[in-house]
Kinemage of the C-alpha trace (Angstrom):
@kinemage 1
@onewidth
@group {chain A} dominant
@subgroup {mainchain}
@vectorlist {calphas} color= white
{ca unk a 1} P 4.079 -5.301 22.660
{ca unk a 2} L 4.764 -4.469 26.392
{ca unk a 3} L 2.376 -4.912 28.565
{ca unk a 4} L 2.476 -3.342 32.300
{ca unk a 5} L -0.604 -4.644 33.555
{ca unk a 6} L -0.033 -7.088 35.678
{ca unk a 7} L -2.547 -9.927 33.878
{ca unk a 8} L -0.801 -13.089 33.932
{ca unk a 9} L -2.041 -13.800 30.388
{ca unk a 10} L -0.549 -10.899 29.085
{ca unk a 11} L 2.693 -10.790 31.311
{ca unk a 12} L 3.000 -14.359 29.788
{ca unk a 13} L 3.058 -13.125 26.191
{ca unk a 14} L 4.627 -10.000 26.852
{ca unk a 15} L 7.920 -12.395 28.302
{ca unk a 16} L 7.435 -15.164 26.046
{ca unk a 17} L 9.273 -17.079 28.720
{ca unk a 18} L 7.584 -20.481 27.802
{ca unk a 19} L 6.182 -21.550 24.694
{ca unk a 20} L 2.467 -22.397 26.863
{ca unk a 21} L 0.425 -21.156 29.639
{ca unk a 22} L -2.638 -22.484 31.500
{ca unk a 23} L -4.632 -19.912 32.368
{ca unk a 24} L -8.603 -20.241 33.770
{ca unk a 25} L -8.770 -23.719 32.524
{ca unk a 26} L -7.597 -22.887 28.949
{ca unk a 27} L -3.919 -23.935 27.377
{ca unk a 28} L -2.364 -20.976 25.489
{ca unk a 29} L 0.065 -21.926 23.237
{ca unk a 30} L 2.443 -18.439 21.950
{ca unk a 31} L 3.167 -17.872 18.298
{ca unk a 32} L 4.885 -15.531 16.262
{ca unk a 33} L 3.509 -13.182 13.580
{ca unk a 34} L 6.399 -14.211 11.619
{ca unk a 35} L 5.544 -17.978 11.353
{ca unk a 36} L 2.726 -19.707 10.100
{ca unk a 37} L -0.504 -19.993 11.952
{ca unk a 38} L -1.062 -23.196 13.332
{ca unk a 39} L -2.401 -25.963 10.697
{ca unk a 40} L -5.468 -26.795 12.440
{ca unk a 41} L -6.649 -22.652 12.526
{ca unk a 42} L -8.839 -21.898 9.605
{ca unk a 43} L -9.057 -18.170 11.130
{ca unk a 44} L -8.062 -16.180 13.080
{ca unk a 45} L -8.805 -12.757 14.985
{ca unk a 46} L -6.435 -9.353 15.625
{ca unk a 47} L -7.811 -7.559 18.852
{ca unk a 48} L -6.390 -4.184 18.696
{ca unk a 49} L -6.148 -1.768 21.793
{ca unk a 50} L -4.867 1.160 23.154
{ca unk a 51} L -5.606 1.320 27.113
{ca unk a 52} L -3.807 -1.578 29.048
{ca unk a 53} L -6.307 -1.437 31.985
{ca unk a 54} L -8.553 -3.522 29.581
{ca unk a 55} L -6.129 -6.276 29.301
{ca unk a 56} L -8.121 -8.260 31.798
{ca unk a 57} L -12.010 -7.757 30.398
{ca unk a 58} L -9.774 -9.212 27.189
{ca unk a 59} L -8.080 -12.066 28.922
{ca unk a 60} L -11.664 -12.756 30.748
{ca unk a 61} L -13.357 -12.200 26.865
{ca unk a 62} L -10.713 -14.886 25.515
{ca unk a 63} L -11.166 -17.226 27.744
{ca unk a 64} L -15.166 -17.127 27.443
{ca unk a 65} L -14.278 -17.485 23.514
{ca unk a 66} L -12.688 -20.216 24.283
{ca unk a 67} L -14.910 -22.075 25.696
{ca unk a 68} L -17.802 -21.355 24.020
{ca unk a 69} L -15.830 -22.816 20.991
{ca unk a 70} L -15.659 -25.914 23.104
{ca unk a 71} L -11.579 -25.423 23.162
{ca unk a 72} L -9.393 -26.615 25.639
{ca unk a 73} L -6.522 -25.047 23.817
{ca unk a 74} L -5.991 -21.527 21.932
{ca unk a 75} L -2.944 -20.399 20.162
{ca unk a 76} L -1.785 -16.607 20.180
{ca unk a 77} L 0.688 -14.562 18.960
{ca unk a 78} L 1.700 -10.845 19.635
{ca unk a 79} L 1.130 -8.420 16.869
{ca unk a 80} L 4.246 -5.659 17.477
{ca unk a 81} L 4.036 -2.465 15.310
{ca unk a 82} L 6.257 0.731 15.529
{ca unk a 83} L 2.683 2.654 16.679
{ca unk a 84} L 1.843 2.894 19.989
{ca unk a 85} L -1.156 0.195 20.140
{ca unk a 86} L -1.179 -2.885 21.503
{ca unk a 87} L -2.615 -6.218 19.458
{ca unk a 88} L -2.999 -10.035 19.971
{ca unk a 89} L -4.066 -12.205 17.490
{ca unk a 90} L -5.950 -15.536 18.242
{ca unk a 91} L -5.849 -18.556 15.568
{ca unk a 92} L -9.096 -20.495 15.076
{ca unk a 93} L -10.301 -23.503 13.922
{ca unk a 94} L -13.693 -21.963 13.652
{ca unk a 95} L -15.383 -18.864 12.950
{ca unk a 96} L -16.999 -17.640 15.762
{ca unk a 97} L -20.742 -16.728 15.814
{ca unk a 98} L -22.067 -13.350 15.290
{ca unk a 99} L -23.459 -13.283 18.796
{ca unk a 100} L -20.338 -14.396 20.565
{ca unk a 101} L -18.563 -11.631 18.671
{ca unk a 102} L -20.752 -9.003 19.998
{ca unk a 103} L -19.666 -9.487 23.179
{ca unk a 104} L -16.363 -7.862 23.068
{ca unk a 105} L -14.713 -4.798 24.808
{ca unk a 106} L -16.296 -2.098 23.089
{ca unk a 107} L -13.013 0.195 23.806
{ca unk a 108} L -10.941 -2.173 21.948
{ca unk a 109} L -11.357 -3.523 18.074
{ca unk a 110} L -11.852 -6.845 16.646
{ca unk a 111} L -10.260 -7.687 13.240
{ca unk a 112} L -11.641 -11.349 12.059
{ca unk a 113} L -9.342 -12.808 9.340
{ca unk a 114} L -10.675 -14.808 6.813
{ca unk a 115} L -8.045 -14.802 4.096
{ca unk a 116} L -4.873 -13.026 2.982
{ca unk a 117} L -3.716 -9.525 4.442
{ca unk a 118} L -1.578 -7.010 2.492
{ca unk a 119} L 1.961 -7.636 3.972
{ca unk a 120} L 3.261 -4.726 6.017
{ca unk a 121} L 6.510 -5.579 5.032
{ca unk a 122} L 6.511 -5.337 1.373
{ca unk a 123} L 5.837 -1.894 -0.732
{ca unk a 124} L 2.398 -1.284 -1.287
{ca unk a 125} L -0.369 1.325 -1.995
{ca unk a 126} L -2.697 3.404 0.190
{ca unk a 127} L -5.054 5.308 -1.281
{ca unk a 128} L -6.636 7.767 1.690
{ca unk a 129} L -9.965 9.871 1.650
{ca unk a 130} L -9.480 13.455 3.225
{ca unk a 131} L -12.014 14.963 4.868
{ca unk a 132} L -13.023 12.781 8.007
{ca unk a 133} L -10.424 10.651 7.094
{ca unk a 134} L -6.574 11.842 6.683
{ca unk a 135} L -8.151 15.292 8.466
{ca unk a 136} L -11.112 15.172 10.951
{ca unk a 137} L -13.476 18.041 9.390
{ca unk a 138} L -15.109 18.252 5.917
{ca unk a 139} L -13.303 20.890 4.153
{ca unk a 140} L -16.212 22.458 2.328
{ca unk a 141} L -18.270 22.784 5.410
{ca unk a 142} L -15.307 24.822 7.058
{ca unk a 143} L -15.200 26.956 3.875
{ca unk a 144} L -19.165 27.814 3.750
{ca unk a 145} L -18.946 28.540 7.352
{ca unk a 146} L -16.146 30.928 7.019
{ca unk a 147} L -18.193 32.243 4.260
{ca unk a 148} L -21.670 32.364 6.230
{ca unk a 149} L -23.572 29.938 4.480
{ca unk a 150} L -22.806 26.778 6.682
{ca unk a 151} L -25.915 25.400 7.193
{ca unk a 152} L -27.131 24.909 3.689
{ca unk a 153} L -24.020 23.363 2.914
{ca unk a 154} L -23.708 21.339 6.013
{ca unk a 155} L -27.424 19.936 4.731
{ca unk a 156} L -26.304 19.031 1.097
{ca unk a 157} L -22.808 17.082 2.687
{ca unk a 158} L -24.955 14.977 5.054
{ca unk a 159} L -27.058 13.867 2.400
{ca unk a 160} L -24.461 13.207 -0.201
{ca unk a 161} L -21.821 11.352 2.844
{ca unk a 162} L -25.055 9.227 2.970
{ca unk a 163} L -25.436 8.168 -0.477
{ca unk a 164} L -28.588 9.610 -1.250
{ca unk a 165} L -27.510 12.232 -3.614
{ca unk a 166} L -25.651 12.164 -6.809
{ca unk a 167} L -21.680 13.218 -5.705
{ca unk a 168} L -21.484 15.859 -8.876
{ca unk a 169} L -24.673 16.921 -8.388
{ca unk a 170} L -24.080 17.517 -4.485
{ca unk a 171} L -21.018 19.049 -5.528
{ca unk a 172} L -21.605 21.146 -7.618
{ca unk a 173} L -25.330 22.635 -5.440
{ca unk a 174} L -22.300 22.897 -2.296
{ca unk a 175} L -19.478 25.079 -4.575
{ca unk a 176} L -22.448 27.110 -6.187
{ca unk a 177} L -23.390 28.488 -2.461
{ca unk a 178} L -19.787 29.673 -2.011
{ca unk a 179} L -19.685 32.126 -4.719
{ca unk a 180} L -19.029 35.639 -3.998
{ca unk a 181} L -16.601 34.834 -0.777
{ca unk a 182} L -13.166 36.112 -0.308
{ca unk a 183} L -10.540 33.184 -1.643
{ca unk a 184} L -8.414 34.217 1.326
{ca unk a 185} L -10.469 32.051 3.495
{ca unk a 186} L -9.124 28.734 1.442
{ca unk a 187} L -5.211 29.570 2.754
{ca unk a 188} L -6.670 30.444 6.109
{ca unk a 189} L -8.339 26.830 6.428
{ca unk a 190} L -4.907 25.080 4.819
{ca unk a 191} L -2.773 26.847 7.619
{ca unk a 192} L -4.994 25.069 10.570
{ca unk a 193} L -6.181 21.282 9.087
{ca unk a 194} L -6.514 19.122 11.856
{ca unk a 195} L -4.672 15.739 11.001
{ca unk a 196} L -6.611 12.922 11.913
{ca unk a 197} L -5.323 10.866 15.547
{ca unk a 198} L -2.308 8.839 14.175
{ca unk a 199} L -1.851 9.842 10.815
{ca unk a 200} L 1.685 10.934 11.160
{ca unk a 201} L 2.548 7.364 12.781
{ca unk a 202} L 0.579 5.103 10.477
{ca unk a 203} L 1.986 7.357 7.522
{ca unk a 204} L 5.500 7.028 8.665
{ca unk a 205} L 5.451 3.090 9.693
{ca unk a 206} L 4.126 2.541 5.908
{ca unk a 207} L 6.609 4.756 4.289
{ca unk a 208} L 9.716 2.555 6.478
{ca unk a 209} L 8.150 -0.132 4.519
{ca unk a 210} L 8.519 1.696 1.310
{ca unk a 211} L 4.724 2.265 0.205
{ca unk a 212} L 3.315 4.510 -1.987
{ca unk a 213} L 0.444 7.036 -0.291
{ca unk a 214} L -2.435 8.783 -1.803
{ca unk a 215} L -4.768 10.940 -1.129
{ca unk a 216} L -7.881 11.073 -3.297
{ca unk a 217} L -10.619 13.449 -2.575
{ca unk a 218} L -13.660 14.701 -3.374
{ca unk a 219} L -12.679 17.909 -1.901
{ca unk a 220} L -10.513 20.541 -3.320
{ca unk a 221} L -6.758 20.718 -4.924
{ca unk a 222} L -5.161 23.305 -1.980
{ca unk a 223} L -6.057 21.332 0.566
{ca unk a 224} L -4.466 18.020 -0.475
{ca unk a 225} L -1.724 19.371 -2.027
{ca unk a 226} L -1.067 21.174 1.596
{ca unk a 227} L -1.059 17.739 3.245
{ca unk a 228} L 0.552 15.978 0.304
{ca unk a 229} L 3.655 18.747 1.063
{ca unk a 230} L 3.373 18.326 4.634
{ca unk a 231} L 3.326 14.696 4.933
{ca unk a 232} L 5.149 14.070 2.180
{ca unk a 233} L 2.423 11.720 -0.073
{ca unk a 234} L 3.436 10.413 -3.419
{ca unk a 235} L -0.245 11.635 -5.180
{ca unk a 236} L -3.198 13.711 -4.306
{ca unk a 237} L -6.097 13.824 -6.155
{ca unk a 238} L -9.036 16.543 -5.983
{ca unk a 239} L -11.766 18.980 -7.265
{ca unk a 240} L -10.260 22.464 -8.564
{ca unk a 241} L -11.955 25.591 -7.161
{ca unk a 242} L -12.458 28.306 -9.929
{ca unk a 243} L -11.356 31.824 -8.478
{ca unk a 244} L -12.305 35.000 -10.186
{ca unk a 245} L -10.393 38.555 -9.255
{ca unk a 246} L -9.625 37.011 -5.857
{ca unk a 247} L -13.130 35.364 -5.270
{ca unk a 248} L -14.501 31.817 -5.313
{ca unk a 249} L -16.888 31.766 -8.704
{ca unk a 250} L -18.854 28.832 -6.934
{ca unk a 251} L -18.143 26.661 -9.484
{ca unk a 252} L -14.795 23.916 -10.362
{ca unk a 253} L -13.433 23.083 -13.506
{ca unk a 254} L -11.737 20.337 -14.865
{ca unk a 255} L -12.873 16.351 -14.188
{ca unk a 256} L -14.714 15.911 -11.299
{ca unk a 257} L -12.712 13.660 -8.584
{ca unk a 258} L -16.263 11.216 -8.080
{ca unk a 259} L -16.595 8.479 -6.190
{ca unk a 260} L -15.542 6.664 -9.819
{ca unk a 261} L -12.449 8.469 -10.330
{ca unk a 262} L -11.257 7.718 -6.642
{ca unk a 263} L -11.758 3.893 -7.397
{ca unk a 264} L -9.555 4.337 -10.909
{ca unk a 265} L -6.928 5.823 -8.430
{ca unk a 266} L -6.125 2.880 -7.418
{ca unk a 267} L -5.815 0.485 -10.306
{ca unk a 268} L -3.898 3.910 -12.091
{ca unk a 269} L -1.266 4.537 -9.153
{ca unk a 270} L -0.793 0.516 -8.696
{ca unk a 271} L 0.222 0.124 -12.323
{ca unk a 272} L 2.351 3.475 -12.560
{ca unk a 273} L 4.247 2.279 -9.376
{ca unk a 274} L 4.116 -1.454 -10.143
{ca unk a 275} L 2.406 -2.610 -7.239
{ca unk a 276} L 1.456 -6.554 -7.023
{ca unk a 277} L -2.284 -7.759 -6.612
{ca unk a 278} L -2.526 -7.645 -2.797
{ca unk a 279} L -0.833 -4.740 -1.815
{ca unk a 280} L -3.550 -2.256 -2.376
{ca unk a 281} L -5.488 -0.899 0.622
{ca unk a 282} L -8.232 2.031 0.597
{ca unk a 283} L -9.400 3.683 3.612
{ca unk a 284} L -12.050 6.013 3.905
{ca unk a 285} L -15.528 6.838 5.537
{ca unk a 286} L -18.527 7.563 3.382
{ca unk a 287} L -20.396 5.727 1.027
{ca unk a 288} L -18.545 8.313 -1.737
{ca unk a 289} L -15.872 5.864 -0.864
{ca unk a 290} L -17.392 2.272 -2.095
{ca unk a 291} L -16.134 1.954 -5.162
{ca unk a 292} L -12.484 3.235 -3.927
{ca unk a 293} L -12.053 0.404 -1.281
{ca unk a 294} L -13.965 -2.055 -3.449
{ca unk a 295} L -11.283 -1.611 -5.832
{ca unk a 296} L -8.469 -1.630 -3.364
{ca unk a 297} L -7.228 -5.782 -2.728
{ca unk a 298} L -8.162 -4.785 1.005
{ca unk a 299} L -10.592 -2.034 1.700
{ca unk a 300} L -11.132 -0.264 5.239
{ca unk a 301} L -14.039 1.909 6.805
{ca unk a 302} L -12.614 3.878 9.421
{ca unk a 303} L -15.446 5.436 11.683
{ca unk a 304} L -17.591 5.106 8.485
{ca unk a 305} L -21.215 5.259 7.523
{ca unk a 306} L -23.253 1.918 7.505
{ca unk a 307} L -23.188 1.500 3.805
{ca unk a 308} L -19.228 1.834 3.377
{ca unk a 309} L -18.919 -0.451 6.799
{ca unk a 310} L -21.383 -2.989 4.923
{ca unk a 311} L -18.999 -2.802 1.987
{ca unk a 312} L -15.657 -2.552 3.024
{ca unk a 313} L -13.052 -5.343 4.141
{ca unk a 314} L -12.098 -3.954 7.876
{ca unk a 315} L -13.401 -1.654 10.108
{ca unk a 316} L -11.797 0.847 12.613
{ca unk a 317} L -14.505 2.011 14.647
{ca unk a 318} L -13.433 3.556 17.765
{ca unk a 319} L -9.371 3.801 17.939
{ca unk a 320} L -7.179 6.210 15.735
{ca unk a 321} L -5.114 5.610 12.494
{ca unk a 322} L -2.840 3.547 14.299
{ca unk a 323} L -5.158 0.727 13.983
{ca unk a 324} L -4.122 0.319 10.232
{ca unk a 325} L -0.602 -1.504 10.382
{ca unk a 326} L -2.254 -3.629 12.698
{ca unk a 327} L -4.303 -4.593 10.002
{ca unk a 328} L -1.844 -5.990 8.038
{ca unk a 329} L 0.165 -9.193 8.081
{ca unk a 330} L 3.945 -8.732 8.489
């Protein structure tokens, strides 16, 4: 992590010329990521940012930790990825109150630790959602407006990404309202998918670590076998369109890829590739995605709807993909 702001906290642990610094009354004490925490922290914290000019609201939100903690001392170690983000992480011997947490830099994000993270540095599994996840639209709302009936299907996703319809159900009332339209639009839509902000460079920093990636969706086979080409994935898992004398029948066929099936993804792919408890991590962002990061050793809701945020391990609520190495322990 380099920083170029000129914060003496930061410039300090950017250097790493001296193993502590005093700064506003508080004695830092620099760590690596490499060694243990310090045996008197029972937690500890990852703050995770992008923008540099907010290195000092975060040296002035540190210190205020700090002593609201009633600590004279803090140690803190800099998190270095191969993404472009920049992270600190804080070791505690206390967990800090919900209301002190609430005070922090809304531009940055706050990962509290309270046990064991997945170790970047040993193969593991990700299992991905698609839409709004690995890509930033919902696939079947692209395909009913291409096919002029948008809105209804726009309506039935909303409701389903909420939980308050049954997935197959929801599925099947969306695919029904496509019938009759041209299956041409389906390779128009695969030749323009939007990747989500930092896919390619959290993708890329966990394959140099050798893990498996998945994508498991409750969208449809061209799409994530498109991205599973392009990016390279180990697995992708969806819903098969049926198409009739170049037409979409508005139904699918085979097993449907529910929020079940994306949650046996993960125990299937971890035994086929032999990957130890741990090393599992789910990421997705609607409550079709409980079970999947429940399942995972380490589940995370990236800009995801309250009931998967309730449920899930970690959240990434404002940054990009990058976020996700961060979340992991070296």
């Amino acid at each position: 992590m380099e920083s170029l702001n000129q914060n003496p906290l930061f410039v300090w642990l950017a250097a790493s010329p001296s193993p502590r610094f005093e700064y506003q009354g508080i004695c830092f004490e620099a760590y690596q990521e490499s060694s243990m925490r310090p045996s008197l922290s029972q937690f500890a914290m990852r703050l995770i940012y992008e923008d540099i000019s907010l290195e000092d609201a975060l040296a002035t939100w540190i210190v205020s930790l700090a002593k609201s903690l009633k600590l004279t001392s803090l140690s803190i170690a800099p998190i270095r990825r191969q993404v472009a983000l920049h992270c600190v992480e804080l070791a505690l011997p206390v967990e800090p109150t919900a209301e002190l947490l609430a005070t922090f830099p809304l531009q940055a994000e706050l990962h509290l630790i309270r046990g064991p993270l997945p170790q970047l540095s040993k193969p593991g599994l990700l299992v991905m959602d698609m839409d709004s996840t690995a890509i930033q639209i919902e696939c079947i709302d692209e395909l009913a407006a291409m096919a002029g009936v948008g809105e209804q299907v726009a309506a039935i996703t909303e409701r389903a990404m909420q939980g308050e319809l049954d997935f197959e159900q929801s599925l099947r009332q969306r695919v029904a309202q496509l019938k009759g339209a041209d299956a041409k639009i389906i390779h128009t839509l695969c030749e323009s998918l939007p990747f989500m902000p930092g896919l390619e460079a959290m993708l890329a920093e966990l394959k140099s670590h050798h893990w498996r990636l998945v994508v498991a969706s409750g969208g449809f086979t061209p799409f994530v076998g498109h991205l599973k080409q392009l990016l390279n994935l180990d697995a992708a898992f969806a819903n098969e369109l049926v198409i009739t004398d170049g037409k979409l029948a508005g139904t699918v066929t085979g097993k449907i890829v529910d929020a079940q099936f994306k949650a046996d993804v993960v125990s299937r792919c971890s035994q086929e590739w032999q990957i130890p408890a741990g090393q599992r991590v789910a990421i997705g962002d609607g409550a079709n995605d409980i079970p999947m990061v429940q399942a995972a050793d380490f589940g995370i809701a990236f800009h995801a709807k309250p009931k998967l945020a309730a449920a899930a391990d970690a959240r990434i609520r404002g940054l990009d993909l990058r976020v996700l190495p961060y979340l992991l322990q070296f």
